[in-house]
Every structure is written in C-alpha cells, then in structure tokens.
N, C-alpha and C positions, 0 to 999 in steps of 0.2 A: 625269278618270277615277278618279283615287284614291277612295273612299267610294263610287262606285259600284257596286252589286248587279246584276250581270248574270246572265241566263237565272235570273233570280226565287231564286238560290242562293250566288251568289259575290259574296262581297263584294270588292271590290280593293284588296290595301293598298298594293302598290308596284312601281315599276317597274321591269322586268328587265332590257328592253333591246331592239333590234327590230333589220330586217332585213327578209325577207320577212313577218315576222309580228311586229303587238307583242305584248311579253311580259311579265306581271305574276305576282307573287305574291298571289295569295288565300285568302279562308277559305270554305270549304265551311259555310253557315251553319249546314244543316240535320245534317251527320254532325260539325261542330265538328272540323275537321281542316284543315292548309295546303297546298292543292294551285296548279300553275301554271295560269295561264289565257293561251291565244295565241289571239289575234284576226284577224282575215284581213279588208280590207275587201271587203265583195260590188261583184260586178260589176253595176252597176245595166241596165246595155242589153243583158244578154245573164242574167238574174235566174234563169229558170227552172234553163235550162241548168247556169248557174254551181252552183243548190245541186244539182241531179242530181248533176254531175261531182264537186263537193267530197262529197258524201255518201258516193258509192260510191267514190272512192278513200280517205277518210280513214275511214272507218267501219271498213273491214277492218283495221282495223290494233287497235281495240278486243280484236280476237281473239287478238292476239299478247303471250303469257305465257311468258316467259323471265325468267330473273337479271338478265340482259343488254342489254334494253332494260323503257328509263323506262313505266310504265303509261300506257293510256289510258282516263282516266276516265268521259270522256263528250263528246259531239260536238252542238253544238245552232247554232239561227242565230238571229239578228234582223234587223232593218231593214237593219243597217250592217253586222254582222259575219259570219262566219262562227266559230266559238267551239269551240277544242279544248282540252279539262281533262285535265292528266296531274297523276302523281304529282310530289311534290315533292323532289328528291335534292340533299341541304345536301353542296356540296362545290367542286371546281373544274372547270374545262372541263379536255379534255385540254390545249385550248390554252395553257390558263394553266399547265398542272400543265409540260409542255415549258421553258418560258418558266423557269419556276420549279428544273426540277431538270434543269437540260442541263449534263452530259451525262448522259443517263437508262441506268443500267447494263445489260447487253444480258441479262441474265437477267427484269429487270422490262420491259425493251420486249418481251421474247417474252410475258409473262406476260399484259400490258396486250391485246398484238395477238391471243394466243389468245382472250382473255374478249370482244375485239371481232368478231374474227370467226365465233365459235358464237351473239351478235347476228344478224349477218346472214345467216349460215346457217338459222335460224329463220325468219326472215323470208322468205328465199328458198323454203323449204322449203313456207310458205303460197303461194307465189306472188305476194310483195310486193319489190317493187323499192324500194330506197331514192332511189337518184340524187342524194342529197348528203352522202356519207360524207365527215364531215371534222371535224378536231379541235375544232372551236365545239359541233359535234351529238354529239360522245360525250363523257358527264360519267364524274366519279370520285366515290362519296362516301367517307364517313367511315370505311367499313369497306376501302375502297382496291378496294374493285370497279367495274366500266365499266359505265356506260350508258348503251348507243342512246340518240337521241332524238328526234323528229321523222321517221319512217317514215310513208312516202304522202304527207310534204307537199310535197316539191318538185313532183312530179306534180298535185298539187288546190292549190295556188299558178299555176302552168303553166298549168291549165286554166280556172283562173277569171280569167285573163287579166290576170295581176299584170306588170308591165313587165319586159320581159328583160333594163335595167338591174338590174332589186333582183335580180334572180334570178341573176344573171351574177356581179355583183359579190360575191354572199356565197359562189359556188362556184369560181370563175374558177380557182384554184389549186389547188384539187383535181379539175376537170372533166376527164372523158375526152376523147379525139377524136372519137370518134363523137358525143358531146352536141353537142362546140364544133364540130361538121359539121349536127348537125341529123337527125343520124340515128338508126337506129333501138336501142334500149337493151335491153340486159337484165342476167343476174348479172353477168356480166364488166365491165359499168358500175361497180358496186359495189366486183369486185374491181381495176380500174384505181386509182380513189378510196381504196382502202384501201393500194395499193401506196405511193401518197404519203402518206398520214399513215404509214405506216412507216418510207418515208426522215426523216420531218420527225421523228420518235422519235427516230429513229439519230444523226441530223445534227443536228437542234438547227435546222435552216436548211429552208429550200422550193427545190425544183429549179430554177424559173423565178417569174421577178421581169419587171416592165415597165412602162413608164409608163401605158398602159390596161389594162382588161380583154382589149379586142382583142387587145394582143399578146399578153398572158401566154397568151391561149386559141390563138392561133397556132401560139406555143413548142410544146406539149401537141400540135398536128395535127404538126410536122414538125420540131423538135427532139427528137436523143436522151437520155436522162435522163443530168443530169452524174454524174461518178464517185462516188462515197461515198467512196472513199478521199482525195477531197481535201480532207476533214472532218473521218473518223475512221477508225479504225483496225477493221476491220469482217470477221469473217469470210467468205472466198468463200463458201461455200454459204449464209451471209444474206443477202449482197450478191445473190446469185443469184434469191433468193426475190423479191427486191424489184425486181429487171428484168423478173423473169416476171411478176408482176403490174402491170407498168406498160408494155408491149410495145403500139406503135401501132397493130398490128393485134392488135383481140379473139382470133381462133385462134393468135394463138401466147402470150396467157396462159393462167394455169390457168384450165378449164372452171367447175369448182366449190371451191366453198368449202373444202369437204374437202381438196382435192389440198394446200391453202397448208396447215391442222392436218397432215396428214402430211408432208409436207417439215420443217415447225417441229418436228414429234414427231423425227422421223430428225436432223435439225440437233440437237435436246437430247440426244439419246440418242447423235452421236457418229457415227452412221452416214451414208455417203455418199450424198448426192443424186442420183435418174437425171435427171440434164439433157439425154438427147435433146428433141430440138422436138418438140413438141405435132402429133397431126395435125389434121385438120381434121372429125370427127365432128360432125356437127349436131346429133345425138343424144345427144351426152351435154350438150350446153347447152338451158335454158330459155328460151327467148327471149322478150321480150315489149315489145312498141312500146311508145316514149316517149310521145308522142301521136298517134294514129290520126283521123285525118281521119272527121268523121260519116258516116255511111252515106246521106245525103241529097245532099252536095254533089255537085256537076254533073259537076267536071271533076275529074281526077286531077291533084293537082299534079308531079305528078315527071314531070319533062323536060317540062311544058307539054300533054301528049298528051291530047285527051279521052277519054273513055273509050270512047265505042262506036269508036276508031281502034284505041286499045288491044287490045279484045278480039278486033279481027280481023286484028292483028300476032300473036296469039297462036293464032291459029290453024296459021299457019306451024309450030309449033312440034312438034303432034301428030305429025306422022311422025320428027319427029326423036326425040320422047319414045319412039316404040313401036321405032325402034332401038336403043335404051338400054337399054329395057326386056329384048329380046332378048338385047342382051349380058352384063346384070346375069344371065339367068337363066341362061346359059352359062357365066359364071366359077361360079352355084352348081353346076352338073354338077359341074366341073369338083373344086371343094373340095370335094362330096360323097366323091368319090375319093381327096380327099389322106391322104397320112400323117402332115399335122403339120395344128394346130389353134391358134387365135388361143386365148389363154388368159382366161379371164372374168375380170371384175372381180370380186371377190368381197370387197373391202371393206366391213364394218361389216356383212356378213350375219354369222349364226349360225354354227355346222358344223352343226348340225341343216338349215340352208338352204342350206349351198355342198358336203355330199356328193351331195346329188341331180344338182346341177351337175357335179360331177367325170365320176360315171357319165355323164352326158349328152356329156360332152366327150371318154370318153375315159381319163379322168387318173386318176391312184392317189393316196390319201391317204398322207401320208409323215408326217413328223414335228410334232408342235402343242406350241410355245413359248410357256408363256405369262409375261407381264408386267404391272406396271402402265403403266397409261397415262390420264394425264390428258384426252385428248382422245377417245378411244374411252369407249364406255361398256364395265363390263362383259361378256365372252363375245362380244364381237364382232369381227369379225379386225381385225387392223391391217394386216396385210399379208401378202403371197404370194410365196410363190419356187420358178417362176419369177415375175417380174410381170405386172401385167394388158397386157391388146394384143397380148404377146411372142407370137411363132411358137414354139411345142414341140410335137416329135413325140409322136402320140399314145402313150398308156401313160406316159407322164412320172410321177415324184414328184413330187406339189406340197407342201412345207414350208408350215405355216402359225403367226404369231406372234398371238396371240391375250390381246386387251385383259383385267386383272386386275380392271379400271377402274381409279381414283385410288389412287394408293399413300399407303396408312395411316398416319396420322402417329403418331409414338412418342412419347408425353406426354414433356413433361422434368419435370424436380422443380426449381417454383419454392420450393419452402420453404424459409425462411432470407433469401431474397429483398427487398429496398425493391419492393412494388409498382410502386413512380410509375417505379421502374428496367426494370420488366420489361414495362410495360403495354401500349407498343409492338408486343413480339414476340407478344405473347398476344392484341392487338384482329389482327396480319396472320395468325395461323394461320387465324382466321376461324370459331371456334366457334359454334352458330347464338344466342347467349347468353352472358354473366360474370356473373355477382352474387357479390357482394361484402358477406361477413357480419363486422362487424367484434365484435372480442369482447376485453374487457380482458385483458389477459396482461403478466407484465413484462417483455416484449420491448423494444425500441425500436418508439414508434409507425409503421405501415405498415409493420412484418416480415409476409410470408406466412408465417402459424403452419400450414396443412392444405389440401391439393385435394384436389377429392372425384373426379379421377382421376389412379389413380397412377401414378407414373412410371415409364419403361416397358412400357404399357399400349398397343394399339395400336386406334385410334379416329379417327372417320369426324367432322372436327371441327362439318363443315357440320351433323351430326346431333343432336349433341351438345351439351348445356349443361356449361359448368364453373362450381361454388361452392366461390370463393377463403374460408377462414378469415384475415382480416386483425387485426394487432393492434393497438386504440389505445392503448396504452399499461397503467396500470395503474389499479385504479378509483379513481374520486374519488368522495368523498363531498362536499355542499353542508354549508359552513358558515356560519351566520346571523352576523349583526349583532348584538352582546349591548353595543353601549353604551349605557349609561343604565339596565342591568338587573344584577340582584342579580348578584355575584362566582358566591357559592354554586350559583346556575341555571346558569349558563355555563358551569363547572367539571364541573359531573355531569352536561349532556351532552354536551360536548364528550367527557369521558374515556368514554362509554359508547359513543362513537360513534366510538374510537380514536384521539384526536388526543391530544397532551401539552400540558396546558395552565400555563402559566408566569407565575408574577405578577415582571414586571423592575421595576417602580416602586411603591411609593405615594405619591400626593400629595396635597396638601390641592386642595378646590376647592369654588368656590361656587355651583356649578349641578349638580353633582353628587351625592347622597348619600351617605352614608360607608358603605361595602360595597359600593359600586356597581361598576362599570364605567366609565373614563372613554373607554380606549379599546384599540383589540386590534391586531394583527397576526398573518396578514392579515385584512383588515375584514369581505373576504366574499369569496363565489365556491365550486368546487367543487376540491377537494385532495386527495392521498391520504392515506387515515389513516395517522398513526404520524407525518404531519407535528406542527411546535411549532407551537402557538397562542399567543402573549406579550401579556398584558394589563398594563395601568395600572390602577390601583381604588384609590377616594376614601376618604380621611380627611377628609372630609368639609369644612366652611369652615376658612379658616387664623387658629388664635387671633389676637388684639394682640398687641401688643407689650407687654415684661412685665419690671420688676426687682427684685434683691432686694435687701433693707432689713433692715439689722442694728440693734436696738435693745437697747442695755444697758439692763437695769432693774434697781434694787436692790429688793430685798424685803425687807419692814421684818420683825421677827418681833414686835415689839407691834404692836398697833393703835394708832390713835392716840385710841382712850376709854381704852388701858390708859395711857399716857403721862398723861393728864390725874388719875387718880389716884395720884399719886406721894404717900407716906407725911408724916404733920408730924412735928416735931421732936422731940414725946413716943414718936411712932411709931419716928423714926428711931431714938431714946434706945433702947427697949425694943426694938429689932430690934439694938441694938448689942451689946446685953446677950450675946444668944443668935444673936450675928455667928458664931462660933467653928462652931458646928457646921451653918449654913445653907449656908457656902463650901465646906461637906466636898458638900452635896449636887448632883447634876447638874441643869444646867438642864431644864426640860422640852422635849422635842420637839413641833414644830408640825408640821401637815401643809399642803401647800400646792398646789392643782390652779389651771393656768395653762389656760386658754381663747383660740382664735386664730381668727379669720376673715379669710382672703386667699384665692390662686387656687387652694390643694390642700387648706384645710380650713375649720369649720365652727364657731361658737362654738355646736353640739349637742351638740358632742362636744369632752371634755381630750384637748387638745393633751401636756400634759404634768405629771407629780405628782411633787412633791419634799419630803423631811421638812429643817425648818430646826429649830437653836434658837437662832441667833442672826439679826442684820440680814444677808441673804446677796445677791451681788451671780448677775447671771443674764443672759446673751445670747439677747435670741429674734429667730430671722430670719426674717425675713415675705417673700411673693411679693407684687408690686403689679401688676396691668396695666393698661396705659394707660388712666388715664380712670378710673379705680377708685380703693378705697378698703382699705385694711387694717386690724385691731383687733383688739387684745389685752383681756384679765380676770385680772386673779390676786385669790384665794381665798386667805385664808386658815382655816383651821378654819369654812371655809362666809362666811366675814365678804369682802368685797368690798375690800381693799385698794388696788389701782390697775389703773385703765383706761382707753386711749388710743384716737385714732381716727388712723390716718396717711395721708394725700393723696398719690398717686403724682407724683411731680415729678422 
C-alpha cells in the first residue's frame, strides 16, 4: 500500500495503524499538504447498500466545523475501499498523553474534558451521534488542544457490516449498556463513553478489565462503576460528575452535554452541585437509533413478533391512550389554576430571549450577575435562581448569572526573559500566532528585548498575534581568509571593518612572500568587531648560514715600483750631504680607499678610506655565507696594492 495513489490524489506514505479502519498518512498530491487517509473494506455481497449507508452516515460529518474535532476532508470509494481523508493533527492520543502524564492534574483534566465535550456537543447539536468516544479517537496536538476524531464511523463500520469482533474490541471499555444490549443509542451514549475517559483521566486506570470482550461488556450492563477514591484523592462534586455520567440507566445521567459544562463551570467556580435525580423528560433528550432495521424487512425482530401481529396488539392500546389523553388534559386545567409554575430553563438564551419567558411565566426579573465564563459564550445566561424544573410561586424573583464569555487574559512582561525559558507558558496561553524577530543587541543571546503587547494589557489570545523582539547576541561581521595576501591589504580592512589587527610573529618562509601573510587567528567566520585579529607575515626565504672572517692586512705605504728604485751610492753620497735638513721634513701622507665584497657590501662602493705615511697594519672583517665567497682591494693613491679572494670554510 505504501506508494500507493489512492482516489487519483493520495499518495500513501505510511502506516498509522488500524482497528476498525486502516490508517495511513498521505500527501494530498494535488493541494501538496499531509492529510490522514482511513480505509474501510466494502462489503461486497451487500455493495449497493453498504456505499448508500457509509455515504449518508460519514458524509455528514464533512459538515462539522469546530476547534474540536479533527476536519473531514473528503469522502470517496473504490472497488475495495471505502476512503475517508481528515486533517492531519502531529500529536499524541489521549491515550498516550494518560499513559504518559498520570497523574494528569485535575485543573488540566477539567480543561482536556471541557474542550472534549464542546466536541460533542457540536456534533450532537448537527444531529450526529459519535458512539465511540474514547481516548484512542481524541487526539492532542502541539498547541495542547483536543481533537474528536472519527465521528459517524462506528455507525458506517456497523452498517457495512464490519465484524462485531473488530468493533467490540476497539470500544468494549468504553461501551455503554445499551450498545453492549444492542439497544437503542442516542447523546447519553456519548455521554456514558465520555464519563469513562473521565475516570481513566482522573485514575490513570479503566473501571473494568476481563479476559474477553464478553465480560468487560457484561461488567458495563450490571456492574457499578468502582470508587475513584481507591485511586485518587478526588473531589465529591468531580467524583459526582463522573457517576452521573456513567449511571446504567440513560435517565438518570445528564440529558445533555451542557448539564456536564455547567456542573464543570459550578465545580471550577467553587459552587455546589444540585444532585437531585434527574427526572425522566423525553424531551429534553435527542434520541436517535443505533441501527434501524430497513423499511423492507418482513418481520420485526424484537420479541420475534411479525408485524401484522404487532399492529393489532396495538390496537388494544388506543383506549387506553385516549384515557391518558383525558388525564393529561385535566392535570392541564388543573395547573392552568395553580399559583406556583415550573420554572424554564433559560440557559444559554439571551435576556433579550428569557424576559419574554418571564412574562409568560409569571416571574419578575430580579438581579443579572455577570461573569466570565469559559463555557458560555458571551451574553448568554449561565444560570438561574431559582433553577430550571423548580416549582416557584408565581410573581417570583428570578436572579440571573450571565456569561462575560472567556475571561481576558492579562499579558505578562516576558522581557528580560531566556525565550527557550518561557516558551512553554507562551505556546499554552494559546495566542492564534508567535513570531519571533531576532535582532542583534548586546544582551545574552535569546533575551526577550520587546512584545508588541504590553504587559498588563487585557486580550483575547485566541485573537491575537504576539511579535517577540529576540536577541542574538551582538553583530558579527565575516572575516576573510588573507593568508598568502599582502600584510598591508589585510590590515586596512580589517581595521575599516573594526577589528584590531596584530602582527605576534615574523618568520622567514619559503612558500610565502615577504610582506605576506603566513597565517592569522581566527582564520575565518563571522566575529564581532573590536575583536584581535593576530597575524604571522613573511620575511620572506631564510638566508644560509653565514660567518665572520677577520683578516689582518698590512698596508705597505710604497709600492713596490717605488721599492725597486732605491737611490745608488753617488745618489746615496749626495742625499747625505743634504741628510740634515730632509730628517727635519715630514713624511708625505698617502691616501688609501679599501674595497670589500661579502654579504653586506659591494666592491662598487669603498668600504673604507684611510690617510697613511707609513707601512700601516689594518683589520678587515668580512661576512662569508655558506657556499660563498669574500674579497677585498686596497688602493693606494688609485695604484692597486693588495687583493684577496676568501672561500667560506
């Protein structure tokens, strides 16, 4: 079935899980949305029938548009199936949500049972009968609201002739007595079923347990429901709500759905419950057959009787009706005369609608109380005093407490807030919307910095959107990657773009150029300004190895062509003559420019110039690096004296 497209639209992805029906999740190909798809198989021997009955019972249920139950999307068949598409609600069963959080606090189990039972109230109110209320069929999602689900199927299951195994087994524990008799159903079905997913709230447990179906549905005709308090610690007037909805005979629970919202209203508000017994008005219940036998069939089945026997055992009956008749129209004399009057129900009318009634009755408008009230709508009474049914004399005051509707909730002031802290309290108020505008600030990231309603403000949250101002922190700017690029680039934008930028190293390096970048911290990503940036940057490759070389040299102050003419002996004679006054005179000074090539200079350029007049002695220290070569030149008066080449060793 998975990948299968059903009814030319549904694709099926996966399986939910089954029961009387199986259940998948799909996609709506055509509106691109995930809705559920349950499947029914057709009854093949009884075909027509079967889609008639599933149409017109499951069809009606398309109509039903409440918070409170799950949508129905669309209703179609094929060969094999019968095929109903709802909404899809991402959450847990109740059953699970039980399971999950027992003991369930009794303020959230009234919460849970009112949102369920303004469900079926709805429903009822179409004139649709559920008949398997029970915690597998009401979901919770994500925003922590209930929703019906599966409305009209027990009925078009039942009718298309699905086995009273599969149908027994998945209600047995919730089924009334009248179902597990075989009798006839209407709202008080509902509200039986509902009375036990209340105990199973409360408790945490199910009232009856058994090794079959048989017996559990036995228990349910002619056991009475066990205590609550042997479970939990439970208020009378709850514990009370929950016997009167689960009482073995329908007239003596509540008629209507309403009567359980106001006993819940009067229980939250503190006020005492009227627990007289119920009487037996036919009138104020809806009644409506679980399954009605076709209008074709021959015989009647109850008590075996055919029917043309039937209808003429009921003939006996007409004199007895026409003295009934008689009597009924004599007690009216009778209370046409009286001086006291049954008092109207006048719940959930207007005053605009129940002063007309007063007059009609008799009665005097006395004082109107109003309140909020969750389960009333606005302007609508909640209640009457004296109460509905009561015998009071006419002319009476009738007090009336009249609904505010829902009491307004009072914004608080998340501001200052950790979101993720508050987020909880803010998805259960149940605003119909949050967004969440985040915007740099130097808060701690996820402070609520602004809502756009402010605190102490009083607003209708269902109505309502709130836009949280959150903050992520403070801005970052993106810092690039500059290794391998000039110092100088990096530097002037980084500082324009407010970061500090820091050279902690230079090193030599041979893949890198000298100015460069070798490498930074941090390398990249997005920071805030005013952070250090700390770079490395290249001196480029790293010299040889290199030493230095001290070389004595003497410096002659002749040359050696002036050596070669040294005077002769006539000469010497005649220089001796005129010795006396040559020794008076100073020698001449020489000039002398010395020339060096090693690792810091250049035979382009003198090294160094000194004036001699005699042989002078002279240290020059040369750099060698490895592999290389060193040389000196000394000049004297332009003449080439001495020059050497030195090998690094």
């Amino acid at each position: 079935m998975i990948g299968r497209i059903v009814s030319d639209r549904y694709e099926v992805m996966k399986y939910l899980g089954g029961g009387m029906s199986s259940v998948y999740l799909a996609r709506d190909i055509i509106l691109d949305r995930e809705v559920v798809v349950k499947l029914i198989k057709v009854d093949h021997q009884n075909r027509e029938k079967s889609k008639a009955r599933f149409q017109r019972e499951v069809e009606s249920t398309i109509h039903l548009a409440h918070p409170n139950i799950v949508s129905v999307l669309d209703v179609d068949e094929s060969e094999e199936y019968h095929l109903l598409v709802t909404e899809v609600v991402h959450g847990p069963t109740l059953k699970e949500y039980i399971r999950d959080n027992h003991p369930v606090p009794l303020e959230e189990a009234i919460r849970i049972s009112e949102m369920t039972l303004r469900g079926i109230k709805h429903a009822h109110n179409a004139g649709i009968i559920h008949r398997d209320i029970k915690p597998q069929n009401i979901l919770m999602n994500e925003a922590q609201q209930i929703k019906i689900t599966d409305f009209g199927i027990a009925k078009a299951l039942s009718d298309t002739k699905m086995t009273e195994t599969n149908q027994v087994m998945g209600s047995v524990q919730y089924i009334s007595p009248e179902q597990a008799k075989g009798q006839k159903t209407d709202e008080r079905t509902d509200i039986y079923s509902f009375g036990i997913v209340l105990y199973e709230l409360l408790t945490g447990t199910l009232p009856f347990d058994g090794e079959t179906a048989v017996s559990v549905a036995l228990k349910h005709i002619s056991e009475p429901l066990p205590d609550i308090l042997h479970h939990r610690q439970v208020p009378e007037d709850l514990a009370h709500i929950v016997y009167k909805c689960t009482n073995k005979d329908p007239y003596d629970r509540y008629r209507q759905v309403d009567e359980i919202l106001h006993d819940l209203n009067d229980f939250k508000e503190g006020r005492a419950l009227d627990k007289a017994p119920p009487g037996r008005d036919e009138q104020k219940t809806v009644e409506t057959a679980a399954v009605i036998p076709d209008a074709h069939e021959a015989e009647d089945e109850e008590e075996g009787i055919p029917r043309k026997r039937r209808w003429r055992a009921l003939l006996w009956t007409v004199p007895l009706f026409l003295v009934m008749a008689a009597l009924l129209m004599a007690g009216f004399m009778l209370w046409q005369g009286s001086s006291t009057v049954v008092m109207p129900d006048m719940q959930e009318m207007t005053m605009e609608e129940a002063e007309p009634l007063l007059e009609e009755n008799d009665l005097i408008l006395g004082e109107i109380t109003e309140e909020y009230n969750n389960t009333f709508e606005a302007d609508r009474i909640v209640e009457t005093s004296p109460k509905a049914d009561n015998e009071v004399e006419k002319g009476s005051t009738v007090d009336f407490v009249v609904s505010m509707g829902e009491e307004p909730y009072v914004m608080e002031d998340f501001t200052g807030d950790q979101y993720n802290s508050v987020r909880s309290t803010i998805d259960a108020i149940g605003f119909s919307s949050v967004e969440i505008d985040e915007v740099y600030d130097d808060s701690e990231p996820g402070t609520v910095l602004s809502q756009s309603i402010e605190a102490g403000d009083e607003v209708d949250p269902a109505a309502e959107a709130l836009r949280l101002e959150v903050s992520q922190g403070l801005e970052t700017v993106e810092v690039l990657d500059y290794t391998g690029q000039p110092y100088e680039t990096a530097e002037s934008e980084l500082t324009e773009q407010g970061f500090n930028v820091e050279v902690i190293q230079e090193a030599y390096s041979g893949e890198v150029e000298s100015g460069h970048v070798i490498s930074q911290d941090p390398s990249y990503g997005n920071f805030v300004p005013g952070s250090p940036i700390r770079m490395i940057v290249s001196l480029g490759e790293e010299p040889p190895d290199e030493k230095q070389f001290a070389k004595e040299i003497t410096i002659p102050y002749e040359s050696e062509a002036d050596a070669e003419e040294e005077p002769t002996e006539e000469e010497n004679g005649d220089e001796a003559e005129g010795e006396g006054s040559e020794e008076e005179d100073a020698a001449e000074a020489k000039t002398v420019e010395i020339y060096v090539d090693d690792k810091d200079n250049s035979m382009d350029e003198v090294f160094d110039t000194l004036e001699i007049t005699e042989d002078t002695e002279y240290t020059l220290n040369l750099i060698i690096q490895e592999g290389g070569t060193a040389s000196y030149r000394i000049e004297v008066e332009g003449e080439t004296v001495r020059e050497e080449e030195i090998p690094y060793e």
